[in-house]
VOGU-3710 file (C-alpha; in Angstrom, 3 decimals, decimal comma):
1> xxxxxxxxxx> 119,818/96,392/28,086  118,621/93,659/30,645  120,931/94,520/32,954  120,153/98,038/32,660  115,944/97,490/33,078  116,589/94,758/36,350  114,992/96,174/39,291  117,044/98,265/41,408  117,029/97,451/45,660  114,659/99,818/48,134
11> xxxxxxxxxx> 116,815/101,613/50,371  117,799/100,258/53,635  115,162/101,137/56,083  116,526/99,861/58,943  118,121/102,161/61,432  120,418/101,150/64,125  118,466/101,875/67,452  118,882/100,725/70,836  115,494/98,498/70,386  117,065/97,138/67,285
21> xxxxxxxxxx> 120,416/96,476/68,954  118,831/94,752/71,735  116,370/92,741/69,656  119,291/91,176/67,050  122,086/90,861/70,073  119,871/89,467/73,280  116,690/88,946/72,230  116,668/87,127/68,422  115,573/83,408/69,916  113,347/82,160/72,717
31> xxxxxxxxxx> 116,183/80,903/74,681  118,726/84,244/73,840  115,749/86,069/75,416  115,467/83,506/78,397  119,404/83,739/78,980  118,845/87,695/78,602  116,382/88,196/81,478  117,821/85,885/84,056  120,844/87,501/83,004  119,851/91,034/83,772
41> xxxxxxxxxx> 117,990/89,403/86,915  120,707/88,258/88,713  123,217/91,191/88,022  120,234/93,145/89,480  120,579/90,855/92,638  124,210/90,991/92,853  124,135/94,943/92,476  121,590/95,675/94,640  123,142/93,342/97,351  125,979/95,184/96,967
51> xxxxxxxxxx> 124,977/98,623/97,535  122,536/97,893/100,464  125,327/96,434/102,135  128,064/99,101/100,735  125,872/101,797/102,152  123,677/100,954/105,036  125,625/97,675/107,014  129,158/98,300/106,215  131,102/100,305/108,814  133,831/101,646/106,703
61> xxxxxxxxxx> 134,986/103,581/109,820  137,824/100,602/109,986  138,818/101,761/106,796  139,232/105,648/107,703  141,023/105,385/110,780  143,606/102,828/108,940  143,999/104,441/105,994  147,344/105,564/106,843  148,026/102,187/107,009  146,847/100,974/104,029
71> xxxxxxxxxx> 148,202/103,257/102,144  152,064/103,730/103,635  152,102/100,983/106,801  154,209/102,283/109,438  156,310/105,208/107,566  157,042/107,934/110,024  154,159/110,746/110,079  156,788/113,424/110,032  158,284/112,320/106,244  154,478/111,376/105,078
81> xxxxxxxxxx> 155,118/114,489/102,733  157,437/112,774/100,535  155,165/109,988/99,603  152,374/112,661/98,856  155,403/114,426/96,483  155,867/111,544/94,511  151,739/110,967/94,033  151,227/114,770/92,993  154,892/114,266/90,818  153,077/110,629/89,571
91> xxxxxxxxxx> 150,049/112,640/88,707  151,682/115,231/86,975  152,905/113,082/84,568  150,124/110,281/84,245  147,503/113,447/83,008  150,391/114,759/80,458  150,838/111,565/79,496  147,324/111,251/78,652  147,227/114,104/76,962  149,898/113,026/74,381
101> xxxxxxxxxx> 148,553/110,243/73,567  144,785/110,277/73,843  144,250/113,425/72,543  141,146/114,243/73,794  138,854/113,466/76,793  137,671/109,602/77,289  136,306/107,609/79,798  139,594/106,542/80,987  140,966/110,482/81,678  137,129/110,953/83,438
111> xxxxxxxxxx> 138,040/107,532/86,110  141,677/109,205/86,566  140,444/112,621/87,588  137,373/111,067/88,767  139,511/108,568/91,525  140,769/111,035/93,945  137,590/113,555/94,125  135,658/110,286/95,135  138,316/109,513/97,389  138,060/113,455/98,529
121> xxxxxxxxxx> 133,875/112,733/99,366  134,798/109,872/101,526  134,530/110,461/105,711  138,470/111,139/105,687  140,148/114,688/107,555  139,953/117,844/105,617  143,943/117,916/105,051  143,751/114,987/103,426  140,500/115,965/101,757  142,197/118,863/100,383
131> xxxxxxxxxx> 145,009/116,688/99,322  143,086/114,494/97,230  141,429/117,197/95,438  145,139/118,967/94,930  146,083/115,508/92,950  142,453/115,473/90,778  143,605/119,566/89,984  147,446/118,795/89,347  146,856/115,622/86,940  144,070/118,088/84,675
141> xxxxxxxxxx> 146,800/120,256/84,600  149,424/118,556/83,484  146,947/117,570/80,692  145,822/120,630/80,118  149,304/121,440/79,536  150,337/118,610/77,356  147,369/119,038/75,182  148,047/122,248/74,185  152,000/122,096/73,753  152,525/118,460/73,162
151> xxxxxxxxxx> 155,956/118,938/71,224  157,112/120,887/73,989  155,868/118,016/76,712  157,035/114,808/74,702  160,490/114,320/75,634  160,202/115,618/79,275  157,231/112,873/80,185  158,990/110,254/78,489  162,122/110,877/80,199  159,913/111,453/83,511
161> xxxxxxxxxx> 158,789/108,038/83,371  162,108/106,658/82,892  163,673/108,260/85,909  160,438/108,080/87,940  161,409/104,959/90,033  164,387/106,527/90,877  163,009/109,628/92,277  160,418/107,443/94,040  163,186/105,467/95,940  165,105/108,697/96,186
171> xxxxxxxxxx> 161,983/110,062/98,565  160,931/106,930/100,348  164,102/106,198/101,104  166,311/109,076/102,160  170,019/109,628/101,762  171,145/111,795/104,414  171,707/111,100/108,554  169,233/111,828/111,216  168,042/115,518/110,652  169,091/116,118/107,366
181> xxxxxxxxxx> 166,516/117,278/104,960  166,185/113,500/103,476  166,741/111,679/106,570  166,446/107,706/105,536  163,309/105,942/106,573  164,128/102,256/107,265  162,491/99,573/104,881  161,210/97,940/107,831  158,497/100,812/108,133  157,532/100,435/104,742
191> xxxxxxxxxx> 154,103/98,642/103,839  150,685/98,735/102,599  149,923/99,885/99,220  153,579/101,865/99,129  155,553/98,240/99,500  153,011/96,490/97,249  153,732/99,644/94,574  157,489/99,219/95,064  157,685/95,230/95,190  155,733/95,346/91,584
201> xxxxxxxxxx> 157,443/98,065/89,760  160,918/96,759/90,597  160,314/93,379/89,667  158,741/94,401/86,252  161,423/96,839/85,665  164,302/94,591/86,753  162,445/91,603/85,637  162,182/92,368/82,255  165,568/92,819/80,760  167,009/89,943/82,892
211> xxxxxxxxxx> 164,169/87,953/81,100  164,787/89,050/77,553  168,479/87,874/78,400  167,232/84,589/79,673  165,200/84,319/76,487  168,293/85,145/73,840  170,185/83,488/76,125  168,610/80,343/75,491  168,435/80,593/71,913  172,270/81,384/71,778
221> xxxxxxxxxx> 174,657/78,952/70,092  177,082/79,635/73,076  176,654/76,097/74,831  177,496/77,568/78,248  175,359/80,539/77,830  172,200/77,917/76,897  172,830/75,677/79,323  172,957/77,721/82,127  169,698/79,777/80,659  168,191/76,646/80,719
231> xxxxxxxxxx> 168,999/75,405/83,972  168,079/79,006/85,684  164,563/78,991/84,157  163,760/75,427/84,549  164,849/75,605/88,069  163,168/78,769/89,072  160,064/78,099/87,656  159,970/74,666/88,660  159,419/76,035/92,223  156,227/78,033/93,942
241> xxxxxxxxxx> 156,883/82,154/94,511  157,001/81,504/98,031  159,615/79,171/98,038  161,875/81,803/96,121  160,886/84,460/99,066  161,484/81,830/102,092  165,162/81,512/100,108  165,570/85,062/100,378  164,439/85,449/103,781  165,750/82,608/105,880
251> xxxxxxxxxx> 168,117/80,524/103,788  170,053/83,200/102,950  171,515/85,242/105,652  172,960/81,598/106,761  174,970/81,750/103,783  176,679/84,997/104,435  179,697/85,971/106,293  179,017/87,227/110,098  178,430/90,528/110,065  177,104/91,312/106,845
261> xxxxxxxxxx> 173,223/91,702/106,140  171,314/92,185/103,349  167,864/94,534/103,958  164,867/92,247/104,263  162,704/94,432/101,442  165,796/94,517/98,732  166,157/90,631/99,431  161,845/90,275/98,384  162,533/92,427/95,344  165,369/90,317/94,439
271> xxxxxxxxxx> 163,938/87,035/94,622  160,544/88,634/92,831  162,310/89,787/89,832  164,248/86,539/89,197  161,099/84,631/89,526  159,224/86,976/87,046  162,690/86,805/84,547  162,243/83,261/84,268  158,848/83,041/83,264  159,067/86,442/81,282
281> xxxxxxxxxx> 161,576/84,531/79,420  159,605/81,757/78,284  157,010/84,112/77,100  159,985/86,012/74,902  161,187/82,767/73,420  157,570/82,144/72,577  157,579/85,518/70,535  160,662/85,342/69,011  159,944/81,792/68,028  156,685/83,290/65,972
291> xxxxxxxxxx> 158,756/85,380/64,164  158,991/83,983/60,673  162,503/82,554/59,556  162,206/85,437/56,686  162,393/88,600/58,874  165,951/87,121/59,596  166,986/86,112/56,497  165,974/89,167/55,202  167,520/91,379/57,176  171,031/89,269/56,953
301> xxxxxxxxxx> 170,395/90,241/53,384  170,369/93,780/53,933  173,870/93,294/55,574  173,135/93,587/59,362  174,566/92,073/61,766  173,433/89,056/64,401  172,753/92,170/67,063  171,389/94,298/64,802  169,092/91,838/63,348  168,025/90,727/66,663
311> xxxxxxxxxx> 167,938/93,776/68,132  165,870/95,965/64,971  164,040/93,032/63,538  163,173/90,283/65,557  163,044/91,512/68,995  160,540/94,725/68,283  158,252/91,978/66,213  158,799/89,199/68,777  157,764/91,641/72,090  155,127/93,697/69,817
321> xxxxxxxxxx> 153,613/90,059/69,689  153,342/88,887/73,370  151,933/92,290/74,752  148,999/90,933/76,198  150,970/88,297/77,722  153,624/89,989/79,203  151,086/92,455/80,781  149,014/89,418/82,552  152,216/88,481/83,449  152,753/91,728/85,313
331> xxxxxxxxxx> 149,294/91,901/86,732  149,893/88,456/88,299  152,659/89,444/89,797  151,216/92,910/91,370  148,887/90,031/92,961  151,528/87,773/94,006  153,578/90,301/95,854  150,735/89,162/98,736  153,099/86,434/99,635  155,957/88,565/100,839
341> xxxxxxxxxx> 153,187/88,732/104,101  154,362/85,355/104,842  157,378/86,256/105,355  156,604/89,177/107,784  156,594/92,367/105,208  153,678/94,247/105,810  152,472/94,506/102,150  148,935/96,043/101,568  147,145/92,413/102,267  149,731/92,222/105,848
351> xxxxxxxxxx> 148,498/95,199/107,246  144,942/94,210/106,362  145,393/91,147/108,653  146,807/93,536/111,114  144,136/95,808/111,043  141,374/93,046/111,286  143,209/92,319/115,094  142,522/95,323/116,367  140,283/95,080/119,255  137,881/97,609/118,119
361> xxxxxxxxxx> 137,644/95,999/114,897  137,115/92,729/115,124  134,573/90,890/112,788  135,448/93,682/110,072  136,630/91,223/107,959  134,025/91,913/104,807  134,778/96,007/104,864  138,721/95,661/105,312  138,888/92,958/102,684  136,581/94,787/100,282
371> xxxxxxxxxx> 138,550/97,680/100,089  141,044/95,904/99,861  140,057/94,336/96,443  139,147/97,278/95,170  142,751/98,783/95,453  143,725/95,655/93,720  141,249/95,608/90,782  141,618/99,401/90,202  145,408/98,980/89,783  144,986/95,934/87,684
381> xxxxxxxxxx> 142,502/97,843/85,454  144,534/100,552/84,653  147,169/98,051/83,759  145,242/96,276/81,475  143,932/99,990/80,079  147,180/101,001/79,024  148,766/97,304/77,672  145,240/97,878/75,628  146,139/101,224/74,675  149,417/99,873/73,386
391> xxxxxxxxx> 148,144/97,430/71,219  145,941/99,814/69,679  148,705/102,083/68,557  151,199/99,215/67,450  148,336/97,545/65,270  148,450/94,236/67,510  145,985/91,710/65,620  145,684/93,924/62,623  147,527/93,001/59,203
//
């Protein structure tokens, strides 16, 4: 009976409001407030810097008449159409693929459609105008598409991204002779963002099996196969990136027989990937070591063998664990495949250099470098977006 006649609790009366937010997360002590406002002041400065310069000093006219630059380097203007072929077919898929998985519209599907029509409201021709709004239309379609028949879209766009690459090379590169439909475009006219694209997908594509490898290699009970795991990765990354590329470049064409040559872009990609393999394999080992000793015994309990265990146990748990490493590995090295300018391929950060001696466009260094960065951080971002994406639908962190 006492419990029964103890006073019950009011109702809550406190609502969660912007004022309330504020008030408990910026503004509950004298000094939170003080940190708040100076806060808030200088963004304000930084901002407003930004956009007075963005919009009334800036000449972004060294931007326009280099996009195609930027974007392809020195490609041939005749065969532009199969780069814009493989953005429409990379749109295509990146909207259904969106669609699968999100499900619905967020902010992220808003910034992908958004990208291009901003692009399409810059000072640019109307071709290409018209071209950047004809990406914006075909990604909403393909999500439009996906959303409404996503058991008929999930294989396809899965298998699309596998063979993407290979189309992509397929198209840049040709296969046929001098006026043949594909006629093949020299890698020495490749740059800007379409060299900086290819340099970082092959080296995380290549990079990453040769790495898991590296990683079980290491781990193996195979002396030979540990020892010379050990020696690769310690050696590689024992050595700067741009040592790796001046190896490929110059020290190795003294190596091999007279008469034989090995393309200057394939040679970058090469040394890339094994540099990313070796330290994508220490991050594996890392994961695999987490992996408590009970996964394994467990599963040698349920009768499988060493590759089965290693490759349905311990390697899914092991890689689920080290997303968010692996993909700062892979932004890093979208950011490191600046160096390969050093060694005179005109990456998106070589033809800026380029552009800034132009006689016309001299002292442009802020606007040129600017956009620039923003090329950069935009493909970082949606790197980061997706690896976040990933962890959300594997449970990373969660028990």
């Amino acid at each position: 009976m006492a419990a029964l006649s103890r006073p019950t609790l009011p109702p809550p009366t406190e609502r969660f409001t912007l004022l309330g937010w504020l008030q408990k997360n910026l503004f509950n002590s004298w000094y939170n407030a003080l940190l708040s406002v100076l806060t808030v002041v200088f963004i304000y400065w930084i901002i407003r810097g930004l956009l007075v310069w963005a919009t009334s000093v800036a000449e972004w006219q060294v931007v326009a008449a280099n996009l195609r630059l930027f974007l392809v380097g020195q490609y041939p203007v005749d065969e532009l159409w199969r780069v814009w072929i493989c953005l429409y077919v990379l749109a295509f898929i990146s909207g259904a693929s969106y669609g699968l998985w999100s499900r619905g519209v967020g902010a992220f599907g808003i910034a992908l459609l958004a990208g291009p029509l901003f692009l399409s409201a810059l000072p640019f021709t109307l071709n290409l105008r018209l071209l950047m709004i004809g990406i914006a239309v075909t990604g909403f379609f393909g999500w439009l598409l996906a959303m409404r028949l996503p058991a008929l879209f999930r294989t396809p766009v899965t298998w699309s991204w596998v063979l993407y690459m290979v189309f992509v090379i397929l198209m840049v590169r040709g296969f046929t002779p001098a006026g043949g439909f594909l006629p093949v475009v020299p890698s020495n006219l490749w740059g800007g963002l379409l060299l900086t694209f290819l340099l970082t997908v092959i080296g995380i594509v290549f990079s990453f099996p040769i790495g898991v490898a590296l990683a079980l290699g290491r781990r193996s009970n195979l002396p030979i196969m540990r020892y010379s795991s050990i020696a690769f990765i310690e050696l590689v990354r024992g050595v700067p990136l741009i040592t790796v590329l001046f190896m490929a470049q110059l020290m190795l064409p003294l190596f091999l027989p007279a008469g034989v040559t090995i393309d200057r872009v394939l040679r970058a990609m090469v040394g890339i990937t094994l540099f990313s393999a070796a330290y994508l394999a220490e991050n594996v080992r890392g994961g695999l070591q987490s992996i408590p000793k009970g996964q394994e015994e467990a599963a040698l309990a349920l009768g499988l063998n060493g590759f089965q265990r290693m490759a349905l146990i311990i390697l899914p748990q092991a890689l689920r664990a080290i997303i968010p490493i692996l993909v700062g590995q892979f932004i890093a090295l979208f950011k490191d495949t600046t160096l390969v300018a050093i060694v005179g391929l005109f990456d998106l950060l070589g033809i800026a250099k380029t552009v800034l001696a132009q006689p016309e466009f001299i002292g442009r260094q802020a606007e040129v470098l600017a956009f620039v960065s923003l090329l950069y951080f935009m493909f970082s971002y949606v790197i980061s977006y997706i690896s976040r994406r990933i962890e959300v639908a594997q449970g990373v962190g969660e028990r």
